[in-house]
Backbone of each chain as nested JSON, in Angstrom:
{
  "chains": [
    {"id": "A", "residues": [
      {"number": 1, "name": "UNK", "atoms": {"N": [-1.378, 119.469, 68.607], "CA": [-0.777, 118.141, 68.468], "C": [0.21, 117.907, 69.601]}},
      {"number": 2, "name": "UNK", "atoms": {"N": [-0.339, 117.215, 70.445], "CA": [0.661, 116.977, 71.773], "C": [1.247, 115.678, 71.785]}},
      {"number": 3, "name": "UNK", "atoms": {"N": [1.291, 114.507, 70.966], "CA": [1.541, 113.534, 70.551], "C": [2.712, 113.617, 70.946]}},
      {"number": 4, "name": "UNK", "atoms": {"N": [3.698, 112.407, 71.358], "CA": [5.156, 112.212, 71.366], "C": [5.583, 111.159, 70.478]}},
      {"number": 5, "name": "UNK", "atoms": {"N": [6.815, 111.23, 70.135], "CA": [7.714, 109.87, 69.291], "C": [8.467, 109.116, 70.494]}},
      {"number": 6, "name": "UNK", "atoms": {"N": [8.245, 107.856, 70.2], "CA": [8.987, 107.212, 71.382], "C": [10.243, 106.148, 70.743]}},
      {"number": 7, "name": "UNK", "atoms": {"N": [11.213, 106.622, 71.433], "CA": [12.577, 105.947, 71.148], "C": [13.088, 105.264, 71.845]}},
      {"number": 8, "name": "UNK", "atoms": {"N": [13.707, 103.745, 71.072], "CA": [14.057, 102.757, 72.146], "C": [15.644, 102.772, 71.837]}},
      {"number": 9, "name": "UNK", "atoms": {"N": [16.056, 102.939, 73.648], "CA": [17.561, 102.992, 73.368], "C": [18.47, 101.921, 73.35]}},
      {"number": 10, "name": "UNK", "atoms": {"N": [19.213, 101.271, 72.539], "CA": [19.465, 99.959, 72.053], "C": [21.372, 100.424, 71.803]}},
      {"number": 11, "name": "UNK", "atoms": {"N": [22.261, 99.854, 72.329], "CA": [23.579, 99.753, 72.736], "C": [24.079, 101.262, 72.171]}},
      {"number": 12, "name": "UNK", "atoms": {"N": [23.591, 102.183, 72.634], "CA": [23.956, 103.494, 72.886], "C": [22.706, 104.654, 72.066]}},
      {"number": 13, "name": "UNK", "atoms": {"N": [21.848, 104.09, 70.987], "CA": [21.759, 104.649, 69.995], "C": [20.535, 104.749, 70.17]}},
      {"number": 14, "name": "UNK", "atoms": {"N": [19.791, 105.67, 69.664], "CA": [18.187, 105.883, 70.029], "C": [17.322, 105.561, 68.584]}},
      {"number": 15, "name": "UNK", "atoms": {"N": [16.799, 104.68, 68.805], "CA": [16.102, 104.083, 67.593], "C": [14.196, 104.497, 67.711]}},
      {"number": 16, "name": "UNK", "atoms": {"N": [13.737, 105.137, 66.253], "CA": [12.271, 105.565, 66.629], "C": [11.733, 103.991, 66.483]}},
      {"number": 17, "name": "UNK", "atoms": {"N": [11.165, 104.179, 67.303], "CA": [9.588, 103.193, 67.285], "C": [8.633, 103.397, 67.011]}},
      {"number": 18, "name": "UNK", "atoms": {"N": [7.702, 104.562, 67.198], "CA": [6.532, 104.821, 67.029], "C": [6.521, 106.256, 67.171]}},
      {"number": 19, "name": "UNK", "atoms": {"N": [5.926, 107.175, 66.087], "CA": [5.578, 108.999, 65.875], "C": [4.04, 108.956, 66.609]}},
      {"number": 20, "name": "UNK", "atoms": {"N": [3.907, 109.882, 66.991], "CA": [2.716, 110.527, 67.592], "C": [1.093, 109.572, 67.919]}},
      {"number": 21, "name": "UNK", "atoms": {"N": [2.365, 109.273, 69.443], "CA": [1.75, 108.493, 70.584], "C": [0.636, 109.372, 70.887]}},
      {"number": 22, "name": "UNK", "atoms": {"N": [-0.363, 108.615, 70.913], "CA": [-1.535, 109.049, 72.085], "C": [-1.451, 108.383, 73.042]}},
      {"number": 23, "name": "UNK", "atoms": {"N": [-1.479, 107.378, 73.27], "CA": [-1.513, 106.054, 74.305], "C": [-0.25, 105.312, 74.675]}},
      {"number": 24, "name": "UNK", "atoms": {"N": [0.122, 105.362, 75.906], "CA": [1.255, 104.808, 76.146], "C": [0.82, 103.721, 77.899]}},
      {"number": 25, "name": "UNK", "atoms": {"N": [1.155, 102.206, 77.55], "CA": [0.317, 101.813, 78.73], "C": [1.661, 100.458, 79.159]}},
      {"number": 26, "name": "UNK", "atoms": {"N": [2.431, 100.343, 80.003], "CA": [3.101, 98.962, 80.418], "C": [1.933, 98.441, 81.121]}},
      {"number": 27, "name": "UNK", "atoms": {"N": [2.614, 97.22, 80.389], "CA": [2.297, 95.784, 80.604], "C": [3.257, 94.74, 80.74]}},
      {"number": 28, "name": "UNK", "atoms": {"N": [3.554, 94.116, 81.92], "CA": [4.189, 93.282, 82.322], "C": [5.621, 93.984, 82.175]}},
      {"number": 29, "name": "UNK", "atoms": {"N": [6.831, 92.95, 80.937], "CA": [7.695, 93.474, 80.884], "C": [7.817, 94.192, 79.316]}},
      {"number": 30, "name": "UNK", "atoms": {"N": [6.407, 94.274, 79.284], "CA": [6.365, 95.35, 77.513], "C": [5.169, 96.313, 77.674]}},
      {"number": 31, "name": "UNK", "atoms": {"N": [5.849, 97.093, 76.808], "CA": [5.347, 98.639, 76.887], "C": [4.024, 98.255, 75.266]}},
      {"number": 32, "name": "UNK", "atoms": {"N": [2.911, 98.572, 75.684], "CA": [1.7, 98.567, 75.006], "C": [1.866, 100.473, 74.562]}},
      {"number": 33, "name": "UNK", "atoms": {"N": [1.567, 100.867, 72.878], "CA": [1.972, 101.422, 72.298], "C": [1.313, 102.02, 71.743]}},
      {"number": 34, "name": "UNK", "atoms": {"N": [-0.081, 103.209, 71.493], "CA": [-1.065, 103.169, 70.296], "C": [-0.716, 104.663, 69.887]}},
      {"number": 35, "name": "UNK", "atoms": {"N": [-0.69, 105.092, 68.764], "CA": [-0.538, 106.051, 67.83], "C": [-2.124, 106.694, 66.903]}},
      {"number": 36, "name": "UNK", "atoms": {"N": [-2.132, 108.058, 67.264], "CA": [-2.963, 108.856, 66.726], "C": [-3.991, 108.502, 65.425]}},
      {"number": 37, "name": "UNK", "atoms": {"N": [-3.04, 107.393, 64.288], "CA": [-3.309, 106.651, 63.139], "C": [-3.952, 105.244, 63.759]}},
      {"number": 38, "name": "UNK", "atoms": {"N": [-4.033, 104.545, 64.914], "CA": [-4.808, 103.716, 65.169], "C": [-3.115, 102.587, 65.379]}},
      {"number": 39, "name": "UNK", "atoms": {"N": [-2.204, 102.984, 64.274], "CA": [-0.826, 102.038, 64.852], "C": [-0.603, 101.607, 66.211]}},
      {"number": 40, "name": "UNK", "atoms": {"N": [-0.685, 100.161, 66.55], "CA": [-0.289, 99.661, 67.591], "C": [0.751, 99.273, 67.616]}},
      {"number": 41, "name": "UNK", "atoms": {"N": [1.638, 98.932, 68.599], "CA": [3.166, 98.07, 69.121], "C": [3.158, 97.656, 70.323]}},
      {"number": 42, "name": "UNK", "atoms": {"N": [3.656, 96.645, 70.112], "CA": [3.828, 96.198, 72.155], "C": [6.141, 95.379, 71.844]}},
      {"number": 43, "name": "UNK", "atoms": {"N": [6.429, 96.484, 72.937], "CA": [7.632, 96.397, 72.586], "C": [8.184, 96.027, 74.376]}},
      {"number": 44, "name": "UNK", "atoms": {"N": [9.262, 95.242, 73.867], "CA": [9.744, 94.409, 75.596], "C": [11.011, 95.193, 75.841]}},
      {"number": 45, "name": "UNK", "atoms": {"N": [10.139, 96.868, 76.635], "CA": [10.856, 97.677, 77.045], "C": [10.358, 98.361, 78.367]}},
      {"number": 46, "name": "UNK", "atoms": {"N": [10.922, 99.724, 78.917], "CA": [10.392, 100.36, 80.0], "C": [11.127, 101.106, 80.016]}},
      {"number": 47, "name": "UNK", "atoms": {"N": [9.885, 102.619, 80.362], "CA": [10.104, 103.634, 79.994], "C": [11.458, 104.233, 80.635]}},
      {"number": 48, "name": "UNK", "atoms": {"N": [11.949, 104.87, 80.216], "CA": [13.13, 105.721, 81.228], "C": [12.932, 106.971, 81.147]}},
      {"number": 49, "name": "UNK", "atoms": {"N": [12.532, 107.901, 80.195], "CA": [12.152, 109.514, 80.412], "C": [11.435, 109.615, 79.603]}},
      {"number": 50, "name": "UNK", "atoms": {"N": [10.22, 110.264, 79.731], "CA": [9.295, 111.159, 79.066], "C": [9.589, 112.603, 79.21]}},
      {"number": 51, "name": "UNK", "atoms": {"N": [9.172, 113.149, 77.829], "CA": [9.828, 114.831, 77.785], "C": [8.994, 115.14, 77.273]}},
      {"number": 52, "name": "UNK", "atoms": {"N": [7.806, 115.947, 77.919], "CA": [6.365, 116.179, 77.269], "C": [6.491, 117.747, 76.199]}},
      {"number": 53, "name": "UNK", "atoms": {"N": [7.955, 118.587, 76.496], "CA": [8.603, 119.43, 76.092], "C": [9.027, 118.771, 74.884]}},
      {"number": 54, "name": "UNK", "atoms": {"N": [9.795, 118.511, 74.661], "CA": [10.535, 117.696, 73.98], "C": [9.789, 116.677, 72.581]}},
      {"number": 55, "name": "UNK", "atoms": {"N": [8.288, 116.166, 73.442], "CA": [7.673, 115.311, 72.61], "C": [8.823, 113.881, 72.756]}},
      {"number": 56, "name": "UNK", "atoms": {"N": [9.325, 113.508, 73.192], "CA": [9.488, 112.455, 73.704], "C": [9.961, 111.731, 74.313]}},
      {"number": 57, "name": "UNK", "atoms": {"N": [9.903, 110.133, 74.07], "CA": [9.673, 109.146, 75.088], "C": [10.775, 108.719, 75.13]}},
      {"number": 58, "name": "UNK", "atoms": {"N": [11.937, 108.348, 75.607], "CA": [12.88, 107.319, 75.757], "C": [12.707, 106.194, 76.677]}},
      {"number": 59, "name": "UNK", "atoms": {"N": [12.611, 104.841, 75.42], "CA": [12.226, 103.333, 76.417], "C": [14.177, 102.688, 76.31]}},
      {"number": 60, "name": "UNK", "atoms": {"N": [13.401, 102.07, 77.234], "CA": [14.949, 100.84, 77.249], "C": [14.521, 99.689, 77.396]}},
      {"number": 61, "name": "UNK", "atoms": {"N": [15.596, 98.649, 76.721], "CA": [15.28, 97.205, 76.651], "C": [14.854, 96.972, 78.106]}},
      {"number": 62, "name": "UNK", "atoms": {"N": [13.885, 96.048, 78.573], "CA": [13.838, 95.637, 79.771], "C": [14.947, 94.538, 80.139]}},
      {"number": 63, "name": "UNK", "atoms": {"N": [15.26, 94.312, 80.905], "CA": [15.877, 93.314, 81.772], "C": [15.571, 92.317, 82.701]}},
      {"number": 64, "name": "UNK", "atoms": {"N": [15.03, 91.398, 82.135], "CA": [14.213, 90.659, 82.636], "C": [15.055, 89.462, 84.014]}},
      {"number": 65, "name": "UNK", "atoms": {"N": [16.205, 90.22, 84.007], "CA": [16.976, 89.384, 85.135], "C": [17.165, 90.619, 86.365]}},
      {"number": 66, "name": "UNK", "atoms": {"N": [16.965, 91.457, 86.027], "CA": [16.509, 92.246, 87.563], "C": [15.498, 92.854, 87.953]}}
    ]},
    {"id": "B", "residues": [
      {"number": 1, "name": "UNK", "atoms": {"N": [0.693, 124.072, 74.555], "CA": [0.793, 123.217, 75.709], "C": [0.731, 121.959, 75.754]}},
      {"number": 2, "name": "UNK", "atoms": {"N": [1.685, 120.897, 76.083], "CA": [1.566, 119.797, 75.573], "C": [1.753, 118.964, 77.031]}},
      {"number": 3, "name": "UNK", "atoms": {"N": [1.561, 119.73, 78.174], "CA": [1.756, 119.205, 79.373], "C": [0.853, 118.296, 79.617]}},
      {"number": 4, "name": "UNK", "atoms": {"N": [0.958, 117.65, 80.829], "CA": [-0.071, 116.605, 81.004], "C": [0.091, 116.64, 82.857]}},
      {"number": 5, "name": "UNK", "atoms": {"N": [-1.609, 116.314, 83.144], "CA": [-1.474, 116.306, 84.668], "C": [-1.5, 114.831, 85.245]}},
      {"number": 6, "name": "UNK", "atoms": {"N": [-0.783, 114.568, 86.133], "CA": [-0.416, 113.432, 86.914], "C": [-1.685, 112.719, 88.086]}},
      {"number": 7, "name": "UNK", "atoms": {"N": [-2.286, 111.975, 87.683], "CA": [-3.05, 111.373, 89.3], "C": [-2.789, 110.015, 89.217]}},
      {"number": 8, "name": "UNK", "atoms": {"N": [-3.006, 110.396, 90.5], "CA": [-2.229, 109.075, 91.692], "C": [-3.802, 108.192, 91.806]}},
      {"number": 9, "name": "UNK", "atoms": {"N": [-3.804, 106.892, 91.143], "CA": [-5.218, 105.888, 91.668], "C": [-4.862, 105.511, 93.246]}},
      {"number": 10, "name": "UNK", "atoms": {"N": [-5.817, 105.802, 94.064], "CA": [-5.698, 105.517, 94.943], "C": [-7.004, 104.784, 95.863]}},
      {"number": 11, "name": "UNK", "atoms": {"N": [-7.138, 103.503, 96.107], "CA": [-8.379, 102.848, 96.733], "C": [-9.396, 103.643, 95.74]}},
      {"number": 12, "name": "UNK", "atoms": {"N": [-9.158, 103.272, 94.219], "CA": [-10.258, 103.406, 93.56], "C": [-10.488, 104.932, 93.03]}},
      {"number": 13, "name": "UNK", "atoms": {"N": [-9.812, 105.767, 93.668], "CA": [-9.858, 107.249, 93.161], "C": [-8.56, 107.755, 92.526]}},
      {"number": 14, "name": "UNK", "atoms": {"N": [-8.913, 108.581, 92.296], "CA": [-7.748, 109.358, 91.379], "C": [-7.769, 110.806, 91.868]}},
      {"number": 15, "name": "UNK", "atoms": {"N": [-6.258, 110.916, 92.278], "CA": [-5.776, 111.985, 93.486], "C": [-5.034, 113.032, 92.318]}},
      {"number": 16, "name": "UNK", "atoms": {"N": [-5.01, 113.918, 92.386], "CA": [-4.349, 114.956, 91.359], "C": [-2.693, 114.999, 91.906]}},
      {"number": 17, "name": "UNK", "atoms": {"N": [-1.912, 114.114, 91.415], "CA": [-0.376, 114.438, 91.918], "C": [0.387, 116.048, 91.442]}},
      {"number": 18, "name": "UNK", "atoms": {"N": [0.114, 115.944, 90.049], "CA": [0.894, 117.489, 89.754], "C": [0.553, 117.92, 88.122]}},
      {"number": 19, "name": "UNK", "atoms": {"N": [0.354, 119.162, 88.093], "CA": [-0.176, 119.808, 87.116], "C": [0.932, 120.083, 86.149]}},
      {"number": 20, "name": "UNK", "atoms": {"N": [0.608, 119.674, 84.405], "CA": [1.331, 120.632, 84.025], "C": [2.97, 119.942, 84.123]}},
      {"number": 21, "name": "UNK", "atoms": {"N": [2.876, 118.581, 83.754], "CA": [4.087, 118.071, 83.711], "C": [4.912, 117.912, 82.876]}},
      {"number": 22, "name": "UNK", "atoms": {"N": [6.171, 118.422, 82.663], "CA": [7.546, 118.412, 81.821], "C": [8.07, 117.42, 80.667]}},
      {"number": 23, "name": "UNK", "atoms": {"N": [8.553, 116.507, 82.743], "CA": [9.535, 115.506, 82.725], "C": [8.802, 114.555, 83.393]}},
      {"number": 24, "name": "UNK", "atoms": {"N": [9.048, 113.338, 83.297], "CA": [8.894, 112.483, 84.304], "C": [9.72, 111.089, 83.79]}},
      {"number": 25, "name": "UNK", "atoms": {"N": [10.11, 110.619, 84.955], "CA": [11.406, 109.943, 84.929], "C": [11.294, 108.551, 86.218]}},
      {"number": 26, "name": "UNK", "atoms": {"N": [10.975, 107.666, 85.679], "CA": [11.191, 106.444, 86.932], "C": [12.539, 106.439, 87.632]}},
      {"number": 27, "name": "UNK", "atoms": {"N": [12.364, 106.234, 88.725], "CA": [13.749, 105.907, 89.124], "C": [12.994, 104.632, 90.462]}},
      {"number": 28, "name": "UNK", "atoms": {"N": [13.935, 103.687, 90.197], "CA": [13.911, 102.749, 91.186], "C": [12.319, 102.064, 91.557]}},
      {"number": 29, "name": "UNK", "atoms": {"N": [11.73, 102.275, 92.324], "CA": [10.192, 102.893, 92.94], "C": [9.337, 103.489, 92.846]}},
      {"number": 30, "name": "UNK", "atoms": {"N": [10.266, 104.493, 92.685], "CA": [9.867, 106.294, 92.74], "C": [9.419, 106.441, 91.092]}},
      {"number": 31, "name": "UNK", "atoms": {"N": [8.401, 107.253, 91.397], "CA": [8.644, 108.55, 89.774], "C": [8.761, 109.547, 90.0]}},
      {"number": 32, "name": "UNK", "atoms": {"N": [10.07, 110.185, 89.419], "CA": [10.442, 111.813, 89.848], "C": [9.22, 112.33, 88.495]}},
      {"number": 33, "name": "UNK", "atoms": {"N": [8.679, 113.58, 88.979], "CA": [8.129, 114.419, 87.769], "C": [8.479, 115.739, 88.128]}},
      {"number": 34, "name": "UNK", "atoms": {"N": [8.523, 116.509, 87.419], "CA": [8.776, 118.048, 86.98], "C": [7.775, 118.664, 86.339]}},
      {"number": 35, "name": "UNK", "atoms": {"N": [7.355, 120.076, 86.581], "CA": [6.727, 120.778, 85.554], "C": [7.126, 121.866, 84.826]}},
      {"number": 36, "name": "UNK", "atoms": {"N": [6.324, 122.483, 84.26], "CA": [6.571, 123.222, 83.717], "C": [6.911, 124.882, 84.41]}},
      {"number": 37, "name": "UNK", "atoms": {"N": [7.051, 124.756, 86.018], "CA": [7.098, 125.929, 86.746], "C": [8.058, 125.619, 87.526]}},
      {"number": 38, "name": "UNK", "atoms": {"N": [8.608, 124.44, 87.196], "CA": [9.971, 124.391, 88.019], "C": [9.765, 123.313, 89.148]}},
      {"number": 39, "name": "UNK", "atoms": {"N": [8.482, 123.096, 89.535], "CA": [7.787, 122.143, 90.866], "C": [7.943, 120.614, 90.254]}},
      {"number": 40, "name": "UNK", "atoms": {"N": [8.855, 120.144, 91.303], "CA": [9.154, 118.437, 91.62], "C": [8.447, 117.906, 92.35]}},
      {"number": 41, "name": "UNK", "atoms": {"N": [8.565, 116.93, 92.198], "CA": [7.52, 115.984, 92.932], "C": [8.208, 114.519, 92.895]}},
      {"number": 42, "name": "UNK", "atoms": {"N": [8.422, 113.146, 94.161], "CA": [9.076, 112.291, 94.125], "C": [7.715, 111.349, 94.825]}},
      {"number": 43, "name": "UNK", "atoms": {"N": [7.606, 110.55, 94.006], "CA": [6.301, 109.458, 94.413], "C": [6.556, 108.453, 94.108]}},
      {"number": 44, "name": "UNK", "atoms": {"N": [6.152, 107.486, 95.338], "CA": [6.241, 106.092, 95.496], "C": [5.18, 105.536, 94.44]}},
      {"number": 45, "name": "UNK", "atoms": {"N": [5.38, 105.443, 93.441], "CA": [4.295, 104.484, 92.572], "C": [5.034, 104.353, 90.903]}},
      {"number": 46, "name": "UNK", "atoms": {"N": [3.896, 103.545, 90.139], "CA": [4.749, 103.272, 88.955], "C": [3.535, 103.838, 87.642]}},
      {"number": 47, "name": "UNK", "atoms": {"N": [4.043, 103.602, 86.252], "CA": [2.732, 104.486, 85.156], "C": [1.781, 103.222, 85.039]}},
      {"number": 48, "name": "UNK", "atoms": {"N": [0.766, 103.629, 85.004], "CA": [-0.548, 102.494, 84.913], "C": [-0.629, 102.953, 83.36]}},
      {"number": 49, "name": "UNK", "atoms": {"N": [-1.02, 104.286, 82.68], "CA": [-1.373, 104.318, 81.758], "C": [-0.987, 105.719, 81.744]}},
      {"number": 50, "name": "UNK", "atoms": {"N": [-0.817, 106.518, 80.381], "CA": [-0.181, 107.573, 79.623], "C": [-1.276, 108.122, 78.51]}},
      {"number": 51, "name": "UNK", "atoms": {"N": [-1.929, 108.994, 78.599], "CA": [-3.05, 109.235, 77.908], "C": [-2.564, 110.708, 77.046]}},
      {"number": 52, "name": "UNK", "atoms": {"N": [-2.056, 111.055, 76.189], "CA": [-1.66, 112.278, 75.768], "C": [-2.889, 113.078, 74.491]}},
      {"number": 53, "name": "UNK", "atoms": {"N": [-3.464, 112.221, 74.296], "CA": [-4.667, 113.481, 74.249], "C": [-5.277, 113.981, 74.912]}},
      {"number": 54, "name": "UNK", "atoms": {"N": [-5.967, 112.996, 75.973], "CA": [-6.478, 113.406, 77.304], "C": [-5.353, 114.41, 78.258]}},
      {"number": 55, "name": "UNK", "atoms": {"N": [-4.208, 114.429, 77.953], "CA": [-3.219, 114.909, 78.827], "C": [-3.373, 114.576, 79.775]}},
      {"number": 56, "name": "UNK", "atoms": {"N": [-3.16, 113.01, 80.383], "CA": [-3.437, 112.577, 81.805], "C": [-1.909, 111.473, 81.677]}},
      {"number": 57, "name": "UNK", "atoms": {"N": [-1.738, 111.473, 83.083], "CA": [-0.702, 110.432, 83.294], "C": [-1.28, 109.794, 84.658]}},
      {"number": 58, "name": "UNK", "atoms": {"N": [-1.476, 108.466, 84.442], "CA": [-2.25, 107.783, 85.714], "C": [-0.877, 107.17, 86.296]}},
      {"number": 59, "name": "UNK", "atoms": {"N": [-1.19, 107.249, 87.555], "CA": [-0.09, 106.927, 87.963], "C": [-0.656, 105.717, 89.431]}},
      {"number": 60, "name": "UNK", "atoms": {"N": [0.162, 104.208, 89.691], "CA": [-0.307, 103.536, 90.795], "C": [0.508, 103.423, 91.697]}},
      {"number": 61, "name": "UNK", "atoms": {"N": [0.118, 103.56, 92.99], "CA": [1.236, 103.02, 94.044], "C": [1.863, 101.656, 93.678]}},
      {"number": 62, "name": "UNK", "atoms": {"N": [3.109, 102.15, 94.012], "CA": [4.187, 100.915, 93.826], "C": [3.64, 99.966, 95.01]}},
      {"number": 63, "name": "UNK", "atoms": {"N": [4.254, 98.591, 94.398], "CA": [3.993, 97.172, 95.651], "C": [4.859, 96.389, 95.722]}},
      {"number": 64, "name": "UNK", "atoms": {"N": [5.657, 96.911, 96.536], "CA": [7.143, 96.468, 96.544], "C": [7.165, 95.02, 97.02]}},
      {"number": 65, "name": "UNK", "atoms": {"N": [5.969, 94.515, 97.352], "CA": [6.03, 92.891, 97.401], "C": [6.005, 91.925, 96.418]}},
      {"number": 66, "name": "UNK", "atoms": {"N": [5.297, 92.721, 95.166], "CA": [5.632, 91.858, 93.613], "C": [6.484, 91.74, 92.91]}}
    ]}
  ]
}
């Protein structure tokens, strides 16, 4: 099971989004999302570290003004 | 082992950037990646797609004109 949990970091605090990612794909200014269970998300973020150790993802809000 | 190997699309192919990856971390342009043997790697491009069953991380040259 090599799956990761991906967490979006939101005014300091790391919030789960989605457990055991298979598929992880940006798009535009949102991150397209699919999970082992067929669960999809499309969340208006971008990535900042993947920890394939770790099992996971840390996204951040995008910023659509820079 | 939950690593995943990195290729670079390039004019239609897919170039093997680095085996066996950690970390990987956008910065700016760039994606820094790490592996699991200690070997960095700093590449001009951005994630096209994240495949973690396949253990693949596709990776595209950045286009710093868009």
């Amino acid at each position: 099971m090599c799956e990761a949990n991906a967490y979006l970091l939101k005014e300091g605090k790391e919030e789960l989004v989605l457990e055991d990612i298979s598929l992880l794909r940006p798009e535009k200014d949102e991150i397209y999302l699919q999970n082992i269970f067929g669960e999809q998300k499309r969340i208006r973020a971008r990535v900042k570290e993947m920890n394939l150790i770790d099992h996971r993802i840390l996204l951040e809000e995008s910023q659509p003004d820079l």
